[in-house]
Each structure stands twice: as C-alpha cells, then as structure tokens.
C-alpha positions in Angstrom: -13.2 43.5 39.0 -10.2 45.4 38.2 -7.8 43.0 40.6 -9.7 39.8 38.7 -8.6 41.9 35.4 -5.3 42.5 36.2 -4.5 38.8 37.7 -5.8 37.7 34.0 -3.4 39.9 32.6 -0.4 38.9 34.6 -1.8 34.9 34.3 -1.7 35.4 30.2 1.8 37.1 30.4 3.4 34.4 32.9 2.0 31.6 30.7 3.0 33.3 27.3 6.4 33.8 28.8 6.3 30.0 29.9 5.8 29.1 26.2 8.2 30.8 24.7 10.8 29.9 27.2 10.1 26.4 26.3 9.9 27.1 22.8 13.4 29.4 23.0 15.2 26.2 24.5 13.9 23.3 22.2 10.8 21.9 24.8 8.7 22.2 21.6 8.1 24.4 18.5 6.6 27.9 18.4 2.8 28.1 17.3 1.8 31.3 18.4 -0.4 31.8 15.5 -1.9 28.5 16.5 -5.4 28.9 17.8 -5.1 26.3 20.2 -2.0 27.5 21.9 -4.1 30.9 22.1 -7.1 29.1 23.7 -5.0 27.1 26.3 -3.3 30.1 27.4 -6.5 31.8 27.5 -7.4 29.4 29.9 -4.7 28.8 32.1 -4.9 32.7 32.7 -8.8 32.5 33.0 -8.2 30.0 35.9 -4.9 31.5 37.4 -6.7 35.0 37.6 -10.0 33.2 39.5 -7.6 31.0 42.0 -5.6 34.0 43.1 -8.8 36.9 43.6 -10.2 34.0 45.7 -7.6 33.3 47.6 -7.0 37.1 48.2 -10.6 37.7 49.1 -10.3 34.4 51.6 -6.9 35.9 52.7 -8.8 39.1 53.8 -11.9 38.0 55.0 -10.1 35.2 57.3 -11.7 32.2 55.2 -10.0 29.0 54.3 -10.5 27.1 51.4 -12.9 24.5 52.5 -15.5 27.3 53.7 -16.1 27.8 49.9 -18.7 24.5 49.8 -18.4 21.3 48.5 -17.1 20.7 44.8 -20.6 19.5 43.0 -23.7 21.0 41.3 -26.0 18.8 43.6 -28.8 18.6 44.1 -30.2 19.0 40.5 -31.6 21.9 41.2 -28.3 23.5 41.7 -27.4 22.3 38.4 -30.4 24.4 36.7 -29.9 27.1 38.3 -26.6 27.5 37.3 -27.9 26.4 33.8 -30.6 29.3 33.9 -28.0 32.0 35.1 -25.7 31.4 32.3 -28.4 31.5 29.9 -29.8 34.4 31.3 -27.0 36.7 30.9 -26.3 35.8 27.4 -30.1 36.8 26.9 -29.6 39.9 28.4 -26.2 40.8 27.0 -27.7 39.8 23.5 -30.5 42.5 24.4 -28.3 44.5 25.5 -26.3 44.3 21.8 -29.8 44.7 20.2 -31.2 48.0 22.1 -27.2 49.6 21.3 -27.8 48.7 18.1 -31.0 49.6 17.2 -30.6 53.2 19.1 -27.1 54.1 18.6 -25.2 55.3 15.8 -24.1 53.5 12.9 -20.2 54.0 14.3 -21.4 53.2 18.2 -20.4 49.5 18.1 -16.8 50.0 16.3 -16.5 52.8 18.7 -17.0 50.7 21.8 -15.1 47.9 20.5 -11.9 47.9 22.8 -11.7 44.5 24.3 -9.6 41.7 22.1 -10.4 39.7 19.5 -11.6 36.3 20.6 -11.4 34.9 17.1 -9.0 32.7 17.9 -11.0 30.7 20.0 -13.6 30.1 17.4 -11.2 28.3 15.2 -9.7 25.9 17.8 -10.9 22.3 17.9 -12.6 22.0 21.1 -10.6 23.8 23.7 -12.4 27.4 23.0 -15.6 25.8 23.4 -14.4 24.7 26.7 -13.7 28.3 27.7 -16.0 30.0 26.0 -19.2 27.8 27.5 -18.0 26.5 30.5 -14.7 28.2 31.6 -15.7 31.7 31.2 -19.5 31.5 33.3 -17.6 29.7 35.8 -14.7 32.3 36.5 -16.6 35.3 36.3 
C-alpha cells in the first residue's frame, strides 16, 4: 500500500513536471487552476502508480504480463461481481462515515481529515467522473 502510494506520488509529480515543461516552452498555456488539467493528471498518476506496483509484484514473483488473465469482464457474472464489490465498499465506507460520526466528537472528522481535496474533480466535465467511478475501483 505504501509502494502503490508512493508510485502515485511520484506519477503526479512526473506528469505535473511534464505540464509545466510544456507550458514553460510554448506547447500550450498554463491551467493549473483548471479542474480538468487536475483530473487528467490525477489519472495519468492513478494509472502510472497501478502499471508500475504490478509490474514490481510480477517482477518479484517471476510472472509475466499475460499470467494476469484476459482483458474482459466476461462472463456476465464477472461483470456483477465487480459491480457488487464496488458498491459494497462505498456502502461500507458510507457506514463507516456514519458510526464516526454518530460516536465521535464534534472535531473527530476535521481531525482525521489529512488526505487532499478532491474538489477539483467534482467540477470537471466528465473526466473526474471517469476516475472517480471507474478509474479509482479499478486501480485500487
């Protein structure tokens, strides 16, 4: 967990370098502040941080690439399943907001609040969707 946190970190910081190298030399304009920008960064770390703790894990466990399965949510029932998994955690992490809520203190939550904001992804057309719903389950 902490390698798949730290390749995320490193993923966001190579592509944020990227866009401001291109933006520095005239590629395109700076839009930092834009939420898409944000979100497709997001992303591209998101996926870079998955491809490389897979690859590491294969590396050590003497695995190629193919041994991971085919590239399809068949049959169906495959599909559902990973329909009811996704669903289930967000029922159980929305419990699990409830029971902290309802037992903790009033300042518990702001206390506990260390990770990002992901506000940004909220206001971007339709790629934080993407990686909020599909991206995200799938990577982690």
């Amino acid at each position: 967990m902490v390698g798949a946190t730290v390749a995320e970190i490193i993923g966001w910081t190579m592509g944020h370098a990227a866009y401001l190298f291109g933006a520095r030399f005239g590629i395109y304009t700076t839009a930092l502040d834009n939420p898409n920008v944000q979100a497709v960064l997001t992303t591209l770390a998101k996926v870079f941080a998955c491809a490389v703790v897979t690859a590491l894990v294969l590396h050590r466990s003497r695995e190629r690439w193919s041994s991971l399965g085919r590239n399809s949510l068949f049959p169906l029932v495959t599909s559902l399943a990973f329909v009811l998994i996704v669903a289930g955690i967000v029922i159980f992490l929305s419990e699990l907001d409830n029971a902290v809520r309802v037992f903790g203190s009033d300042t518990m939550m702001d206390e506990m609040n260390w990770a990002p904001s992901v506000d940004f992804l909220f206001t971007s057309d339709w790629i934080g969707p993407l990686l909020l719903v599909v991206l995200g389950p799938l990577t982690e």
